[in-house]
C-alpha positions, 0 to 999 in steps of 0.5 A, a space after each residue: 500500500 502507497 501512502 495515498 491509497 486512502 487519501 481523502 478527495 473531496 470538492 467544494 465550492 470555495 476554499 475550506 477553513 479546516 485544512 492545513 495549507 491552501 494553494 491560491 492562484 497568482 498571475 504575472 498580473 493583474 490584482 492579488 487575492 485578498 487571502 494571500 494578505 500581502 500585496 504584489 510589491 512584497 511578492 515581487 520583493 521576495 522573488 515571486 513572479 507569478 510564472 507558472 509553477 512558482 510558488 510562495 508559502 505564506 505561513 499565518 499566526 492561525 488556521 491554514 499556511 496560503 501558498 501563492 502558486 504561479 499561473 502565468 497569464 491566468 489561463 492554463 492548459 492542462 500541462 500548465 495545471 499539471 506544473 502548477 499544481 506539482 508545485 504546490 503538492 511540494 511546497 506542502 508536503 510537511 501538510 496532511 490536508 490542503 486544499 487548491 482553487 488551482 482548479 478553477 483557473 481558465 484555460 481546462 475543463 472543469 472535470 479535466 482539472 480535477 482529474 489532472 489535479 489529482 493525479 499531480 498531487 499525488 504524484 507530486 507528493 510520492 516519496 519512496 520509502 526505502 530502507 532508511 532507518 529514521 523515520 520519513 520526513 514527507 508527511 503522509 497526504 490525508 485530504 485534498 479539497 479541490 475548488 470546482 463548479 463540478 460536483 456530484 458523479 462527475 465531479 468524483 468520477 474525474 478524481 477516481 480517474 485521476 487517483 486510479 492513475 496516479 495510483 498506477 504510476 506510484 506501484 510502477 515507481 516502487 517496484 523500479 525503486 526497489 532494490 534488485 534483491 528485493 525484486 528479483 523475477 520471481 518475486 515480482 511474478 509473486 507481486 503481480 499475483 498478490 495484484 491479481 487476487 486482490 482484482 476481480 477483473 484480471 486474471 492471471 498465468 504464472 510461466 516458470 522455466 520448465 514451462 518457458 522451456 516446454 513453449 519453446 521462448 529461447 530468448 527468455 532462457 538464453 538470458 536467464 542462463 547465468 542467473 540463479 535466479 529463474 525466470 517468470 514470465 507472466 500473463 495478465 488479462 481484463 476482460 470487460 463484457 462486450 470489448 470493443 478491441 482487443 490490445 496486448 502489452 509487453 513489458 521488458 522485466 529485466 529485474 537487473 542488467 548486469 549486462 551478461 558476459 558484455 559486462 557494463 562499466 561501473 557507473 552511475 548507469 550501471 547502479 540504476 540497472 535494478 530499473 530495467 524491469 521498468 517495463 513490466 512494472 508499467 504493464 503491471 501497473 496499467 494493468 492494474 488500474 483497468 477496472 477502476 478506470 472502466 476500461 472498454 478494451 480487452 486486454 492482455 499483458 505479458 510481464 517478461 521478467 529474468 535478470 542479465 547476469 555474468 557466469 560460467 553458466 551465462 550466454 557468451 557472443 556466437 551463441 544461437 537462440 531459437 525463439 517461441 516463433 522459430 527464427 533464430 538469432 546469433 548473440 552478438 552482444 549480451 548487454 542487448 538482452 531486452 529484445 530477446 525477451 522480448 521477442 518472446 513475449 512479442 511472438 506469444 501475444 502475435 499468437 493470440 492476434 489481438 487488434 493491436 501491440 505495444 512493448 515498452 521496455 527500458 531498451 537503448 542507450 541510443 535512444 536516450 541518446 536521440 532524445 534525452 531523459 525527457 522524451 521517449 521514443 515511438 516506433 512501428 508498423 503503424 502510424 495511426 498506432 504511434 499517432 495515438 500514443 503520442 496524443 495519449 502522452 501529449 495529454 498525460 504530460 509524457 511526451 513521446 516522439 515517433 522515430 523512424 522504423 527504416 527496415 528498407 534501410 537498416 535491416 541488413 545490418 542484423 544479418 547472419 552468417 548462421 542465423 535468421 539474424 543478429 541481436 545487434 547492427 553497428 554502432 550507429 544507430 542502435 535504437 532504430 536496429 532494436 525496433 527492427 528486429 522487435 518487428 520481426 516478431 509482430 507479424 501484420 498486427 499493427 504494432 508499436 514499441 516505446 524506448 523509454 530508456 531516457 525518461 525512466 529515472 530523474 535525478 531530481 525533483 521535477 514537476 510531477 517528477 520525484 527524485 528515482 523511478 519516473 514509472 514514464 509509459 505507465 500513464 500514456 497506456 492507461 490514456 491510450 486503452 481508455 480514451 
């Protein structure tokens, strides 16, 4: 349980009295409300400006603290909401109850402010716990009131959608925090069980090794092959009556990427290999907020989980995996291990020839490369696919770019000598060659791969952004399969 699984939101008309700490909205210009006490010469004399996101804590003899939050020229779109209302959540983090009229700022629809509101809150306020001997400073959050015309179902219907989905990221982000002795493939398999079982609306399948061997996923087992620990591979499904579409959704779960027998230098980067199953985290957390969400899509995710270790035992360069769909790829490098499993999960969720798939995985330095940490990568078979998950990304505030697939040009560069194909190309590059040869495990079903390898970590605090695990994708596939 997350420290805002049973947080109070409510909304009313006005500001309430009883809270703690209240978020008051201040433009660039234009007059100061009356509540803040202080006049805009003083705000201006202490450095606030009134740009979205800025923020001011006044604290008052009696009754709540009054936060002045920026919001630019009064009228904000839902990512200036977003921004400005992270920042508040921050600012009142030592607050248990607080309470915002950020939401009835211009420029969002009312049910739209309070989902977005809602969701930045909680995100805002999310701190991993971890394995700290004292005690937490961030004060859980009890309440939040959120000023609104919008009252009755509606108005709670749009701050469920938003804490079923903020909910989702947070379980996505403790799970990539953890320690990768904490979280090794069987134990997130155990995880995603207790999920389940607590679901009515999923089912779920658990694959050890003897039935990944029996199915014929050599990719999978060929990862696995230095590791003590065995893998997992498992399967969950939500079932809605009468789906209008039917999505799979394969997520790269390598529990830690020691990068096999390719081994990784020992950097920063290697010490946040314990995220490399932020994958499988985002589809089991997508997963599990499908019901609360009233999701109209079936829905299948597969959850590909081992880890990438180096051994006597372990995959070396030359070897040859057969795949679940028979072709056969020649190891050229260890550390590109995500694809291989990939290509597993790819080639079961082919079988079931559902409308559409999309992978996500942690995959490429390249891409991150390409784009940076703020950005995610997008490729495929199918622009209307890519489109949509863009515009998904556009509206949750995780921005993803579509890069180019470029078969006709680059799939050369995977050719063997003694196999169907390599597992790499050339240096350059390198996140178009791993889509490429994730393609060739889709078939004709429009397909669509998400390099979220950037964005998946922050080193600060940043907006909805706490310092670790972004939990990036998990919202875009909740938006993409419920609008």
């Amino acid at each position: 349980m997350t420290a805002t699984d049973s947080v109070k939101i409510s909304v009313a008309k006005t500001l309430p009295n009883d809270v703690d700490a209240v978020g008051v909205p201040v433009g660039t210009s234009g007059s100061v409300p009356r509540v803040l006490g202080v006049s805009r010469r003083v705000l201006d004399a202490n450095g606030f400006k009134g740009n979205v996101g800025d923020t001011m804590l006044l604290p008052k003899p009696s009754g709540a603290a009054v936060v002045a939050v920026g919001t630019g020229d009064g009228r904000l779109d839902a990512a200036g909401l977003r921004r400005a209302t992270a920042a508040f959540a921050r600012v009142t983090r030592g607050h248990e109850r607080v309470a915002t009229s950020l939401t009835a700022v211009d420029g969002v629809s009312a049910a739209s402010s309070l989902e977005v509101a809602t969701e930045a809150t909680i995100l805002a306020r999310y701190r991993y716990a971890g394995y700290h001997r004292e005690e937490p400073t961030t004060t859980p959050l009890n309440e939040l009131t959120l000023v609104s015309t919008l009252n009755g179902e509606h108005a709670a219907g749009a701050t469920s959608r938003g804490h079923a989905r903020a909910q989702a990221a947070l379980l996505a982000r403790d799970l990539a925090n953890m320690p990768p002795v904490s979280l090794t493939a069987r134990l997130l398999a155990e995880r995603a069980a207790e999920i389940a079982a607590a679901d009515t609306a999923l089912e779920i399948e658990v694959f050890e090794l003897d039935d990944l061997v029996r199915m014929g996923c050599g990719g999978i087992i060929g990862v696995n092959k230095g590791s003590v620990e065995p893998p997992r591979m498992v399967k969950l499904t939500y079932s809605p009556r009468r789906p209008k579409r039917h999505v799979a959704l394969v997520g790269k779960g390598v529990t830690y990427d020691s990068g096999g027998i390719s081994l990784k230098p020992s950097d920063d980067s290697h010490a946040i290999m314990k995220m490399d199953m932020s994958g499988a985290a985002a589809v089991l957390a997508t997963m599990s907020a499908l019901g609360a969400m009233g999701c109209r899509n079936k829905v299948t995710g597969y959850m590909m989980c081992t880890d990438n270790m180096p051994s006597g035992s372990a995959l070396k360069l030359g070897d040859v995996l057969t795949i679940r769909n028979g072709k056969t790829v020649e190891i050229h490098n260890t550390d590109a291990e995500g694809r291989l499993i990939l290509a597993d999960g790819l080639s079961l969720a082919t079988e079931e020839r559902p409308d559409a798939i999309v992978d996500i995985a942690t995959l490429t330095g390249a891409c991150m490369v390409a784009l940076g940490t703020k950005i995610a990568g997008v490729f495929g078979n199918d622009d209307a696919l890519a489109s949509d998950l863009c515009a998904a990304g556009d509206r949750v505030g995780e921005p993803l770019w579509q890069m180019p697939l470029a078969r006709e040009h680059y799939r050369p560069l995977l050719d063997s000598n003694v196999a169907d194909m390599k597992n790499v190309g050339i240096r350059y590059g390198g996140a178009i060659t791993a889509a490429i040869f994730l393609s060739e495990f889709v078939e004709d079903i429009p397909w669509a791969h998400l390099d979220i390898a950037g964005p998946m970590n922050s080193d600060r605090d940043d907006g909805i952004w706490s310092k670790g695990a972004t939990a990036y994708g998990t919202r875009v596939l909740i938006e993409l399969l419920t609008n």
